[in-house]
N, C-alpha and C positions, 0 to 999 in steps of 0.2 A: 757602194754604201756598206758592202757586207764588211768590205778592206777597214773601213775607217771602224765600223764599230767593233772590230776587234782588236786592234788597239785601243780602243779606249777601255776595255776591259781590266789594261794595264793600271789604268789612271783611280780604279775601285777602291783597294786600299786606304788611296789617300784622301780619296772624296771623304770614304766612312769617317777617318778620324777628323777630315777638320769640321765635318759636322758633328762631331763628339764633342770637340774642343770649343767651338762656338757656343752650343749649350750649355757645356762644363763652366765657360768662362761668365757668361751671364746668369745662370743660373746662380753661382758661389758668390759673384760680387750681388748680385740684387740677394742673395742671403744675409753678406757681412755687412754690407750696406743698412741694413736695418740693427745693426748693434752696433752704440757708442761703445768709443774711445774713453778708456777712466779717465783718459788724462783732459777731456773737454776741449781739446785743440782741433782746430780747423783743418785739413788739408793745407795749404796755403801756409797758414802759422807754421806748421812742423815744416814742411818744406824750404822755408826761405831761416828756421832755426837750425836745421840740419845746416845747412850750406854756409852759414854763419859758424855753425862751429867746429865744421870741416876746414874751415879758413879760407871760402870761395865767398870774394863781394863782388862780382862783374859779371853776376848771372841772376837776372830778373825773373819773377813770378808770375805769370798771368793767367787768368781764366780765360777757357778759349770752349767757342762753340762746340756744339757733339755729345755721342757718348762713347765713354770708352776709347776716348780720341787724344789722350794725352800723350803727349811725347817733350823730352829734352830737342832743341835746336844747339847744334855745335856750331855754326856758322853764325848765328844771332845771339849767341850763349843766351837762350832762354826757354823757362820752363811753363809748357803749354798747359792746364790742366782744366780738364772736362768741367765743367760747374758744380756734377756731385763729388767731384775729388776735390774742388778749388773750396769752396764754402759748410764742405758733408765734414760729419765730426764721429763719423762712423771707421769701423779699424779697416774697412773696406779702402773707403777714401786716403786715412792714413798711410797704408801699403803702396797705393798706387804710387802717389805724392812721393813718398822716399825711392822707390823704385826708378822714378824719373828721377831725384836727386844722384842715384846710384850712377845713372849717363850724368851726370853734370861733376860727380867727383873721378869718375872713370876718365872724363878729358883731362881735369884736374891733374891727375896723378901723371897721365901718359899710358892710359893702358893699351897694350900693343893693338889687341886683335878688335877695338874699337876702333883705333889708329886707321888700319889696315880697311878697315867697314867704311869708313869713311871717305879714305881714297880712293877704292872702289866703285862708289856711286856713280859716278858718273858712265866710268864703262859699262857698270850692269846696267843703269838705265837703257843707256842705248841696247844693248846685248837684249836684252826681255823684247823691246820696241821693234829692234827689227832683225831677229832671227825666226819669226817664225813666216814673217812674207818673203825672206831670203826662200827660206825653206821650200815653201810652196810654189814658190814659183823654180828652183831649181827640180821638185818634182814633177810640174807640171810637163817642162822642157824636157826633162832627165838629166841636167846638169848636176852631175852629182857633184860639184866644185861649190857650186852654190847652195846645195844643201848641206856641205861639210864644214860650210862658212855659218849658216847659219847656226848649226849643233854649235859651232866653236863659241858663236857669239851668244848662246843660249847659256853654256855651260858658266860664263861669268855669272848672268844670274843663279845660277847653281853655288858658284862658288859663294857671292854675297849670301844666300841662305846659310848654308853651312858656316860663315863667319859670325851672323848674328848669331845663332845659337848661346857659344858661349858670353857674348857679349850680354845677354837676356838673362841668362843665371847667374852669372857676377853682379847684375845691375840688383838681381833678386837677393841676393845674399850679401850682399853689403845691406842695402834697404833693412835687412830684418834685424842686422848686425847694429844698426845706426839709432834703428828707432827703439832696441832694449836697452843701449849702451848710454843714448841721452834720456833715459826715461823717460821716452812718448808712451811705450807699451811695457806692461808688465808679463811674467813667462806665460800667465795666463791667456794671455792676447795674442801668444806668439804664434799657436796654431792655426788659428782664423785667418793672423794674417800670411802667414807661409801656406796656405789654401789656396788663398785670393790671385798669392804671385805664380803659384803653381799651376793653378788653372791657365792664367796667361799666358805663361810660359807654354804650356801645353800645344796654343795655337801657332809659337813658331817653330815646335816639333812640326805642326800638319805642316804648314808651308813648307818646310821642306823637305818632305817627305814628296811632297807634289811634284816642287820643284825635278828633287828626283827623276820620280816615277816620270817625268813629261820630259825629260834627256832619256831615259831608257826609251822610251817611246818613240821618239823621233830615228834613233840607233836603228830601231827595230825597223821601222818605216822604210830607212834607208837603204839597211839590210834586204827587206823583200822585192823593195824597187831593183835592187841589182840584179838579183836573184831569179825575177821576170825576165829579162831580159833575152 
């Protein structure tokens, strides 16, 4: 027991901030959340205006259950949005909405490193799913074949972190680019809503920060296992 919980000491850093980030991000959106939009538009309205004048008609709007659960579908080209983003008329709601706009003009255009995010899903999936009972059970054995398999098949999801990233701040920065340029928000509006995406964004720093910190970790694991020996 003393083995594992010192490793996980490793994992500390990144606990702290995505509990940072969790609060940061709830906390800013139920703030902007309570301040309209001058411009009196719905989430939804600006959403499906954006995409309209982006020159994208083959990607639909819809509210979808949750909170803070919205996302672009590249596969269904459609855009999910929580019912305070889909029906709120607040710059909180606004932000999100173009934000998910931002993934539906990013496939638009061909942006490479969404490109790339994309065709990756599948390996990282499997890669998170089963590198870590590879893992375990190559340490359990001491197969260290099978725990260098699973680091390898961890590291994918590693890699998919690192690849959202910049996909998350493009999507941010288009969105704030979009919503002054067709006058949803005025420069006054622009703070609040570069907040809102910045908080968000904040959260997939933690994750992959974790992501990180939990391949250092397993390295280290490996490392002492031989080390025993």
């Amino acid at each position: 027991m003393y083995f594992w919980d010192f490793t996980m000491i490793i994992l500390l850093p990144a606990i702290l901030l995505a509990f940072y980030a969790q609060t940061k991000v709830s906390t800013t959106f139920e703030k902007y959340l309570r301040v309209p939009a001058k411009s009196g538009m719905t989430g939804a309205e600006v959403a499906r205006e954006i995409l309209r004048q982006s020159g994208i008609y083959d990607v639909s709007v819809e509210v979808h259950s949750g909170r803070l659960s919205d996302y672009y579908d590249p596969r269904h080209k459609v855009l999910k949005l929580s019912y305070d983003v889909y029906n709120g008329r607040s710059l909180a709601a606004l932000g999100v909405a173009a934000h998910e706009c931002g993934h539906a003009i990013q496939h638009d255009v061909g942006y490479a490193p969404l490109a790339i995010r994309n065709a990756i899903v599948p390996a990282a999936g499997i890669g998170s799913q089963m590198a870590f009972p590879l893992f375990f059970i190559g340490l359990l054995f001491r197969a260290d074949s099978l725990m260098m398999l699973g680091i390898m098949l961890f590291s994918l999801a590693v890699l998919f972190q690192l690849i959202t990233l910049p996909v998350e701040y493009n999507a941010s920065s288009r969105a704030v680019a979009v919503l002054e340029d067709y006058g949803f928000i005025d420069r006054s509006e622009r703070g609040p809503v570069r907040a809102v995406l910045n908080a968000a964004a904040l959260t997939y720093v933690a994750a992959t920060l974790m992501a990180i910190m939990q391949l250092v970790r397993l390295l280290v694991i490996a490392g002492i296992n031989r080390d025993r020996r």
